[in-house]
C-alpha positions as CSV (number, residue, x, y, z in Angstrom):
1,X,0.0,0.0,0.0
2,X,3.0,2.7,0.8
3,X,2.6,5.4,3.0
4,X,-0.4,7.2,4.3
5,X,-0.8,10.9,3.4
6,X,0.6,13.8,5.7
7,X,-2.8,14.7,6.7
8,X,-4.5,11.5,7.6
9,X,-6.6,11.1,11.0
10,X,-3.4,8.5,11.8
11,X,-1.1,10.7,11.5
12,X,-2.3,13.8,12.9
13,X,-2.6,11.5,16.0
14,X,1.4,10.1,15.8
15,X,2.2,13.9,15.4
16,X,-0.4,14.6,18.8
17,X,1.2,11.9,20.2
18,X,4.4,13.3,20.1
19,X,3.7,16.7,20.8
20,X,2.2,15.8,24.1
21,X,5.3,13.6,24.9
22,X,7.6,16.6,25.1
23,X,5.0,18.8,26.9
24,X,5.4,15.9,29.1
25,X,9.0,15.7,29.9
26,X,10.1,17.0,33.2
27,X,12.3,19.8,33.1
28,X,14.9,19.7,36.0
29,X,16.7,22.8,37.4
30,X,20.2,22.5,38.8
31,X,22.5,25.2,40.7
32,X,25.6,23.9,40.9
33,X,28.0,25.8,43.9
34,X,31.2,25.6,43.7
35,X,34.3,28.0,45.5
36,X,36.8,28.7,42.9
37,X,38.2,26.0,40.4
38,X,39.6,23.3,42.5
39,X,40.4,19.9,41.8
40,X,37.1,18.7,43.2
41,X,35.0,21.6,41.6
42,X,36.4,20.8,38.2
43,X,35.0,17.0,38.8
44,X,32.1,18.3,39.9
45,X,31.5,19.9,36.8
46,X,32.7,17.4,34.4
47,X,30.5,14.9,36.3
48,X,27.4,16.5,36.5
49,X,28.0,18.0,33.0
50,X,28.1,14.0,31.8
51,X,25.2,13.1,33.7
52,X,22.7,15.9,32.2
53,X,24.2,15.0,28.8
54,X,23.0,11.3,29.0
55,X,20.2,11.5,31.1
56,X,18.8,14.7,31.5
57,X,19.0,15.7,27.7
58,X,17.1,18.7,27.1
59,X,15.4,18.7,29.9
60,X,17.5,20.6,32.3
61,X,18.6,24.1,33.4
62,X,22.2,24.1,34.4
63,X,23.8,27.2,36.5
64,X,27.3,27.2,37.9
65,X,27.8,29.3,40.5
66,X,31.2,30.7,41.8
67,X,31.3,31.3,45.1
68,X,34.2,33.3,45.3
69,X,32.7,35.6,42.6
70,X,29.2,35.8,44.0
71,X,29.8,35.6,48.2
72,X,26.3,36.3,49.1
73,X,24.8,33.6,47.1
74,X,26.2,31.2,50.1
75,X,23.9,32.7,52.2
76,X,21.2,32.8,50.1
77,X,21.3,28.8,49.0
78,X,22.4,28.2,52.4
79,X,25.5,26.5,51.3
80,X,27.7,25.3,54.3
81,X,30.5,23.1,51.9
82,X,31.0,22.6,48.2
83,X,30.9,21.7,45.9
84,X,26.9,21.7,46.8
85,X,24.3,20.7,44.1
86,X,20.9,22.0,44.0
87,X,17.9,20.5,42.3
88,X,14.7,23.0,42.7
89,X,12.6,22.0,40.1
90,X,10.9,19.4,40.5
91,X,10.0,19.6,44.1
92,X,11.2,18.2,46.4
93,X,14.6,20.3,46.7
94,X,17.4,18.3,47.2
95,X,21.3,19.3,48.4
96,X,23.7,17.3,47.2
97,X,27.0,17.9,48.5
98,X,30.6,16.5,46.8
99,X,32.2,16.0,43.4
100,X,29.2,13.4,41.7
101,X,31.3,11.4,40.7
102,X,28.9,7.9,41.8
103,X,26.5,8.9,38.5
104,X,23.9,6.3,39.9
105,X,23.8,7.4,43.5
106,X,23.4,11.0,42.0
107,X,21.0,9.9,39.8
108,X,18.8,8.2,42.8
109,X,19.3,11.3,44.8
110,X,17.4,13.7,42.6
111,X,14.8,11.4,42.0
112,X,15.7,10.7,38.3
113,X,14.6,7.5,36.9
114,X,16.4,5.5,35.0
115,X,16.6,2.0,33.5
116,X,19.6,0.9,35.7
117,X,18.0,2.5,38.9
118,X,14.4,1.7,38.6
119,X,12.5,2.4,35.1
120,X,10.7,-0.3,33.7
């Protein structure tokens, strides 16, 4: 038979279908606080920079956040040791604090499903 014209009732309901699978996705949003560029803020970095690559892809906000450069925001995000993470999007907020570098602990930790930790 070949394929089915653009406009067919099936496909208007694949593209539907697809539409409402990205106006599903959850978006996460991540503050990452580190003090300077240490050894262990650099892995921090590179590690969480990985893990938003493969599992978060496209559906994060990422913001590094210096402080050294920006003193007050220690305060603000009640940061007591970095590097700290900070997930506040979805709810619940969640403090992560250290270098990342156990993906699948992370992961677990800021509620993000995966195949290996949990998905079906």
């Amino acid at each position: 038979m070949g394929k089915q014209p653009k406009n067919t009732p099936v496909s208007k309901i694949a593209e539907y279908d697809k539409a409402l699978g990205k106006a599903d996705a959850q978006m996460y949003v991540l503050r990452l606080c580190v003090s300077g560029m240490t050894p262990r803020s650099k892995a921090a970095v590179k590690n969480l920079a990985q893990i938003c690559q493969e599992h978060l892809e496209g559906q994060y906000q990422l913001e590094v956040i210096d402080l050294y450069q920006q003193p007050a925001l220690a305060a603000t995000h009640h940061i007591i040791a970095t590097p700290t993470l900070l997930k506040s999007y979805p709810p619940p907020l969640r403090r992560l604090i250290g270098d990342l570098s156990d993906t699948e602990a992370t992961l677990r930790r800021l509620g993000i499903v995966t195949r290996k930790n949990g998905a079906a």
